[in-house]
Steps between C-alpha positions, in 0.01 A plus 500: 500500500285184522280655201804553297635173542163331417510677171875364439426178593177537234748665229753234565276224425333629176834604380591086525192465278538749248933420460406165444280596165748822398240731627516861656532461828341711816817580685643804550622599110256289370137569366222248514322636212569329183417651107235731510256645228282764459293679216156562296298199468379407130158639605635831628662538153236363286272802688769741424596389080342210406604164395839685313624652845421115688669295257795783498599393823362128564522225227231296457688230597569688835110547578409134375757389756441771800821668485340816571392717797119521589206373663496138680473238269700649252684207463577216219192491321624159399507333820199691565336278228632203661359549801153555324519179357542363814242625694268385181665188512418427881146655470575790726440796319255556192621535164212691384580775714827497372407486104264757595685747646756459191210569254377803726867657455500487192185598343539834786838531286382499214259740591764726608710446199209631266429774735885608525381836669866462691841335438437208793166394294720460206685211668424217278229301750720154468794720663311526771538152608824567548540823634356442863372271761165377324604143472616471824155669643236242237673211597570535919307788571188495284397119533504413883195293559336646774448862328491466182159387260401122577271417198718422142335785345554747763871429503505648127316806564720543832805445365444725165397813678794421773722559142262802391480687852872416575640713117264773581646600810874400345445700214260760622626578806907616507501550895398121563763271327314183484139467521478078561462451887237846475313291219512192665359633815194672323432171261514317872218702608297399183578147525221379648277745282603344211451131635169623572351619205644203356372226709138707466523468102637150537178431706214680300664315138464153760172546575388665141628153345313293785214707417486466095563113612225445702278684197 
């Protein structure tokens, strides 16, 4: 009895709530679950037809804005850009990563596009900005400080292969959906690789100059 009453008292106040904006309510009759949505993702039908079957049930406009079903981050690419500019703007995150990482997507598509060897490498590469959560991975994801490349020149060759591993296990591989966080992992692990072979080079040119100097 006391358990019951709890939950009416609990039902009772939410219901106050939700009246008050002309919501469902959680009463008895009522249903808190408002509209709900389900079906393919763009990437689950650009695996199964191609660009044609995508864009024959999501408009451009629809994936541009993130009216579609899919992976986090499949949001407004718009506002995704804004907040990129922002964290450039402040000096948090790098935008070489971030230019990087755009060029590594699409020279991998435009691999794919002269391979064609299936329907989903046929997507024209620029679609594929559009299609799922890259630009939300490059810009939050892909250029936190701590993990990612340090040196200016190490941030391109991070970024760029976080595009080119990332579309190889999109396009390659149908039973993993998105391939960013997997890519951005790996390229994590080379990080400080790559910051080392550059700060070597950067060290032998140094001293090759002080040498021919001193001649």
């Amino acid at each position: 009895m006391y358990q019951t009453a709890a939950y009416g008292g609990v039902y009772q106040f939410f219901d106050g709530i939700f009246n008050a904006w002309g919501w469902d309510t959680f009463g008895a009759g009522g249903t808190a679950v408002m509209d709900a949505y389900t079906g393919a993702t763009p990437l689950a039908l650009g695996y199964q037809g191609g660009w044609e079957k995508v864009v024959a049930t999501y408009s451009v406009s629809d994936m541009w804005w993130g009216f579609i079903p899919g992976s986090i981050g499949e949001t407004s690419k718009p506002l995704i850009i804004l907040g990129a500019l922002f964290l450039i703007g402040t000096g948090i995150a790098s935008w070489r990563i971030m230019v990087a990482g755009v060029f590594g997507v699409a020279f991998t598509g435009l691999l794919f596009n002269a391979w064609g060897m299936t329907p989903f490498m046929e997507v024209p590469w620029y679609y594929h900005f559009y299609m799922g959560s890259f630009l939300f991975a490059i810009v939050f994801m892909a250029t936190d400080p701590v993990t990612a490349s340090s040196t200016n020149r190490g941030k391109w060759i991070y970024g760029f292969f976080i595009g080119i591993v990332g579309m190889v296990i999109r396009v390659m591989n149908p039973a993993y959906p998105e391939g960013w966080m997997l890519a951005i992992l790996l390229m994590n692990v080379f990080a400080p690789l790559i910051d080392h072979y550059i700060l070597e080079g950067n060290m032998k040119r140094r001293a090759r100059r002080a040498k021919a100097a001193a001649q």
